[in-house]
C-alpha positions as CSV (number, residue, x, y, z in Angstrom):
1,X,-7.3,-37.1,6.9
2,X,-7.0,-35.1,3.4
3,X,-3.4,-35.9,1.9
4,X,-1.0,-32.9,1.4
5,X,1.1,-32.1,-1.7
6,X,3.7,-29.4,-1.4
7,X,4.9,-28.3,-4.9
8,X,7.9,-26.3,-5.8
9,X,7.7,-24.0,-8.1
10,X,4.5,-22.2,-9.0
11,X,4.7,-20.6,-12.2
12,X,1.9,-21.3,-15.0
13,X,2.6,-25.4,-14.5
14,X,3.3,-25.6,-10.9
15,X,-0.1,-23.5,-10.8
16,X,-1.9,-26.1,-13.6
17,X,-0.1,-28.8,-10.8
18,X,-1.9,-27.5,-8.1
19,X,-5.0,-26.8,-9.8
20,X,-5.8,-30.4,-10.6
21,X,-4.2,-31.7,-6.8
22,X,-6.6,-29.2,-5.3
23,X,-9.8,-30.6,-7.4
24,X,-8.4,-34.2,-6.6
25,X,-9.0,-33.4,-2.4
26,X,-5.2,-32.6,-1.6
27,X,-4.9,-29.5,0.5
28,X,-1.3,-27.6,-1.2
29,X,1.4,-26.0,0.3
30,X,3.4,-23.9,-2.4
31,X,7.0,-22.9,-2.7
32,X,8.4,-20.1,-4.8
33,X,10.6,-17.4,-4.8
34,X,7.6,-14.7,-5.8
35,X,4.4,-14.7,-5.0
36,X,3.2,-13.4,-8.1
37,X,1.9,-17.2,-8.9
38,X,1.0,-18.1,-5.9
39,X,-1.6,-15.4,-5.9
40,X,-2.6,-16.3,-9.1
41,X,-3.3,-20.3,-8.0
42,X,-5.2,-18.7,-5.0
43,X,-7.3,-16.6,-7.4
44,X,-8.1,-19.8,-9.5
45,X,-8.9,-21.8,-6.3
46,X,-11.2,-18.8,-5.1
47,X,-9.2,-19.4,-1.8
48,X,-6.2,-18.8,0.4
49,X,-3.0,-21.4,-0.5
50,X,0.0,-22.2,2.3
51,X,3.5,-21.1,0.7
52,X,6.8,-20.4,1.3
53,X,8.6,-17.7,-0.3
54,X,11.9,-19.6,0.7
55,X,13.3,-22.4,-1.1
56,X,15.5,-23.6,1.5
57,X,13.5,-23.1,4.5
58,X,12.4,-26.8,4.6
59,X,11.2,-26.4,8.3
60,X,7.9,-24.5,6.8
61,X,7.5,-27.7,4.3
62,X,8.4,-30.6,7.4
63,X,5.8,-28.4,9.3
64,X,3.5,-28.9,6.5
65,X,4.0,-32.6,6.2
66,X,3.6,-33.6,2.6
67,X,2.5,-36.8,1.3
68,X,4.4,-36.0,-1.3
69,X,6.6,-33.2,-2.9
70,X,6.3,-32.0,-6.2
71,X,9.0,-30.2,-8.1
72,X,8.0,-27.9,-11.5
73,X,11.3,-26.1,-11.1
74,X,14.0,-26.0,-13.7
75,X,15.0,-29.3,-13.9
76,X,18.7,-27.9,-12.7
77,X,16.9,-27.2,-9.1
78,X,15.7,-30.5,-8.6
79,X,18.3,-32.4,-7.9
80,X,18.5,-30.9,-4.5
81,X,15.2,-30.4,-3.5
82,X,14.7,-34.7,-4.5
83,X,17.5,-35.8,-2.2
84,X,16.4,-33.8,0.6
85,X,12.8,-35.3,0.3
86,X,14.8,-38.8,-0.3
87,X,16.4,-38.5,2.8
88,X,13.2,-37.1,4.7
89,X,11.3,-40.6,3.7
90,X,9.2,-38.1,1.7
91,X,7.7,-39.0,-1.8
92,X,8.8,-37.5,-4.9
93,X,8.1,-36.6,-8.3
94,X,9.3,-34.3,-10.8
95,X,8.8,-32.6,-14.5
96,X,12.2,-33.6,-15.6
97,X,14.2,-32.0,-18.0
98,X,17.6,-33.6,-17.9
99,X,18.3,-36.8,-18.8
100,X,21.8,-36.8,-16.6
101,X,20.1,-35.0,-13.8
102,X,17.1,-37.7,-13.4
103,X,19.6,-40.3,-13.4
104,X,21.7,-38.9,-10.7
105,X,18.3,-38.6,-8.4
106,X,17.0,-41.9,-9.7
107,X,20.5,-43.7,-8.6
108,X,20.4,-41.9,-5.0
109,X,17.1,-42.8,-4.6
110,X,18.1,-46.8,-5.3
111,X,21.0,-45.8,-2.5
112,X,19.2,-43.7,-0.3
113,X,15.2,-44.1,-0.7
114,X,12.3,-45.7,1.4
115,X,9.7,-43.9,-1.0
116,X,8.6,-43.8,-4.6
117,X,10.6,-41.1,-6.1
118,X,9.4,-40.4,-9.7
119,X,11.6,-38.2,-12.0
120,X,10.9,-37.0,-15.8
121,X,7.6,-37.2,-15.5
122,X,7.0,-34.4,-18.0
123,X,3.1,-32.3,-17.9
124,X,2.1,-34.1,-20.8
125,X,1.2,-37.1,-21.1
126,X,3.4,-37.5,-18.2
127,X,1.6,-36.1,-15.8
128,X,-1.9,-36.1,-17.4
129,X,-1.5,-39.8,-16.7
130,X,-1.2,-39.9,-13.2
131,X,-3.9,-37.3,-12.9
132,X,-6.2,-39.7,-15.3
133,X,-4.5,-42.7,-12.6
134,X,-5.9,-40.8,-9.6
């Protein structure tokens, strides 16, 4: 079975993000409020890509059933979208931003989690690494 990734947020990093999950075997889900990037990552892919163009309808993303969830948002909208995936037994990881606002997910997730959750990642080298780790 392929692993999914759903990944919030698809602007020019989000679509970088599911570039390189796409050319690792994951199949992608994306979630943004325009389409305007997800079309571009499906021009990229040379193919069709699953989204959402609403945040909070998590139904479309449980329907998906990620392997894990990753947020390139603002790092003031992840917050929300790591403690629903904490409390969904879903694995997370995001770009960061915030030093206050990773803590806050980070201490819910030592409260609340059952999965790795994996906040402040950065793209660089932050996420080059687990990309190079894959």
């Amino acid at each position: 079975m392929t692993a999914r990734t759903a990944i919030f947020g698809i602007g020019r990093m989000g679509q970088a993000i599911g570039y390189a999950m796409d050319k690792l075997g994951y199949d992608l889900f994306c979630v943004d409020v325009q389409r305007e990037g997800i079309d571009t990552l499906s021009r990229m892919l040379e193919k069709d890509v699953s989204f959402s163009l609403n945040p909070d309808d998590h139904s479309s993303v449980m329907h998906f059933d990620p392997d894990i969830v990753i947020s390139s948002l603002p790092y003031h909208q992840n917050e929300k979208i790591a403690k629903w995936c904490i409390d969904n037994g879903i694995r997370y990881c995001d770009l960061g931003g915030r030093v206050d606002v990773s803590n806050d997910i980070n201490q819910y997730a030592k409260e609340h989690g059952t999965k790795p959750v994996l906040t402040d990642l950065g793209l660089a080298p932050g996420w080059v690494n687990i990309i190079a780790e894959q």
